[in-house]
C-alpha positions as CSV (number, residue, x, y, z in Angstrom):
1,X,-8.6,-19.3,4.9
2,X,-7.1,-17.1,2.2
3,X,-3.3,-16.2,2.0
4,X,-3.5,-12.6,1.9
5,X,0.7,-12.6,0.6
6,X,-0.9,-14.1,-2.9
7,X,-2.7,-10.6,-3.6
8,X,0.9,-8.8,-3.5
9,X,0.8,-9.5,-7.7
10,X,2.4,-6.7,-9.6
11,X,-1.0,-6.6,-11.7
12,X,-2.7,-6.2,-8.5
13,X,-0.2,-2.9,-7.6
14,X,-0.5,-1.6,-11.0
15,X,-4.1,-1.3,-10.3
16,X,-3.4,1.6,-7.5
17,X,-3.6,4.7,-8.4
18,X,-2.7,8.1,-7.5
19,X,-5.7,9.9,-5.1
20,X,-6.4,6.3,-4.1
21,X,-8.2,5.9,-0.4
22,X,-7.0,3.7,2.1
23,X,-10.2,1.4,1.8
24,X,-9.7,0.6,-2.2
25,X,-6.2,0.2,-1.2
26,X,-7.0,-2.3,1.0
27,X,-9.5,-3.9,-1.3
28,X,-6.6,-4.8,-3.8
29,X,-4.0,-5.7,-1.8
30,X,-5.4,-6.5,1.5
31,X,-4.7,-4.9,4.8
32,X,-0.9,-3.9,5.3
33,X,2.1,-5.9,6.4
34,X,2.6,-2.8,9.3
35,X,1.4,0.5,8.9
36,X,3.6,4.3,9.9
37,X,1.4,7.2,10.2
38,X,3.2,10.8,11.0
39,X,0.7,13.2,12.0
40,X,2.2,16.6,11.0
41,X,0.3,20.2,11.5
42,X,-0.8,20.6,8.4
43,X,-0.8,17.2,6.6
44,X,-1.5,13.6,7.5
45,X,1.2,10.7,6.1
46,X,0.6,7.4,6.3
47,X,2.6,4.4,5.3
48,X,1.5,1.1,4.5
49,X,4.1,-1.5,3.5
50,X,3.5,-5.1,2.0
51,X,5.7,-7.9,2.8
52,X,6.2,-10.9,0.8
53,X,9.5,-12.7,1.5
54,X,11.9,-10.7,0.1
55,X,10.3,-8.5,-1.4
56,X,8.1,-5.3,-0.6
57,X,5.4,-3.1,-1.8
58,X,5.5,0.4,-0.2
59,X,2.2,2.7,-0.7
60,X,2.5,6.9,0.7
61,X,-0.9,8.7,1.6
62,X,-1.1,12.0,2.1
63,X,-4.2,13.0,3.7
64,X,-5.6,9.5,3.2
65,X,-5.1,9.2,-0.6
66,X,-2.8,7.7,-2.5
67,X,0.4,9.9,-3.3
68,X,3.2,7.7,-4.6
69,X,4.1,4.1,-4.4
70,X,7.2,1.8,-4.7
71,X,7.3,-1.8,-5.5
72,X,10.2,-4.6,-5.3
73,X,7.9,-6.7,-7.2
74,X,9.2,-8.2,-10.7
75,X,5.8,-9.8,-11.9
């Protein structure tokens, strides 16, 4: 079995990008410690966040793509 907290590299997070889907998201980093989606009226928000003992990896879509992420990550 793999160990999906060895993807959460900071090379591997450099590699996401603005406009980003989910999927290629996913494909880097693997699928998402827990995920928050906020349905508003006119726009769709959905966060993933990344665990990895003490330290986290935050991605923000908007609408499905990527619009900003934060990362606790020092290498």
């Amino acid at each position: 079995a793999c160990n999906p907290s060895k993807r959460l590299k900071k090379a591997n997070v450099d590699e996401v990008q603005e406009g980003m889907a989910k999927k290629q998201v996913e494909s880097i980093l693997g699928p998402p410690t827990t995920v928050d989606t906020k349905d508003f009226v006119l726009l769709k928000k959905t966060v993933y966040v990344y665990s990895q003992g003490k330290d986290s990896v935050t991605v923000i879509f908007k609408d499905d793509k990527v619009q900003s992420k934060a990362s606790t990550l020092s290498e």
